[in-house]
N, C-alpha and C positions, 0 to 999 in steps of 0.2 A: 504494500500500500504506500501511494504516495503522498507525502506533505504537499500541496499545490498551493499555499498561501504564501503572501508575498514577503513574510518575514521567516522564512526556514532555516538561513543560515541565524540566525539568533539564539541562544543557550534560550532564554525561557519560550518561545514560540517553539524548539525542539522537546523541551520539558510539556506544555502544553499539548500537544501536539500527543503525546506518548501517555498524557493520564486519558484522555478522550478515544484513545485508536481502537480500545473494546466497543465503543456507543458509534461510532462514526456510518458501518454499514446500514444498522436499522432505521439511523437518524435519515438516511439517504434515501431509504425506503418510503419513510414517513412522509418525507417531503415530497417525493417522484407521485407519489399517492393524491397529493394536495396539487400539482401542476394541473391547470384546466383552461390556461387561458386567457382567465378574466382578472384570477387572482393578482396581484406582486408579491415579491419577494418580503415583504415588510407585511402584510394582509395572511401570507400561507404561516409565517412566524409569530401573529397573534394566535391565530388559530392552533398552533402545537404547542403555544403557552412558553415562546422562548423568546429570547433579543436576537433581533432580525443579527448581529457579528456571530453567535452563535450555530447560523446557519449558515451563512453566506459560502461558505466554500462547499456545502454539498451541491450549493449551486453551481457554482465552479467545476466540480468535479464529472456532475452529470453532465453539462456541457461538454468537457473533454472528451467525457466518452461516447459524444452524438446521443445523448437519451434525452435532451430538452434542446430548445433554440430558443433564443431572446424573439418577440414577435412585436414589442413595444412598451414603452413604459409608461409608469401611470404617474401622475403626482400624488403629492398627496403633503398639504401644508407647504413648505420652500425646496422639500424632498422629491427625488422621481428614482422608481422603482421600476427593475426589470420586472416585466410581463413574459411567462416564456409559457411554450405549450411544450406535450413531449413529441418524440420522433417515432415513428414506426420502423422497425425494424425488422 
């Protein structure tokens, strides 16, 4: 499994990184499960009861690996958030 966030060479984003690597697949699940579309990325993270930096790289990750595509963003207050749906495979 790969660290895909932008701070990996860092002692504590490696330390972090290594308490979370048991949660990371089902979190990834959770989330691919909530992709529909209409949601954002900040909207699918109230919904699983977490802070949207908590997710943001399963975001990340499923994109690497072609299972979502950004389709548009949404605002929301001076924020905009990826809107993505999934990919058929």
């Amino acid at each position: 499994m790969n660290d895909l966030s932008r701070g990996r060479n860092n002692a504590n984003s490696r330390q972090a990184f290594q308490n979370i690597a048991g949660t990371i697949e089902s979190m990834r699940v959770k989330v691919l499960d909530k992709i529909d579309g209409l949601k954002c990325t900040a909207e699918i993270a109230e919904e699983l009861g977490v802070p949207i930096h908590t997710i943001s790289g399963r975001f990340s990750e499923l994109k690497a690996n072609h299972k979502i595509r950004q389709i548009s963003n949404k605002k929301i207050k001076r924020s905009s958030f990826a809107v993505y749906i999934k990919i058929n495979s």
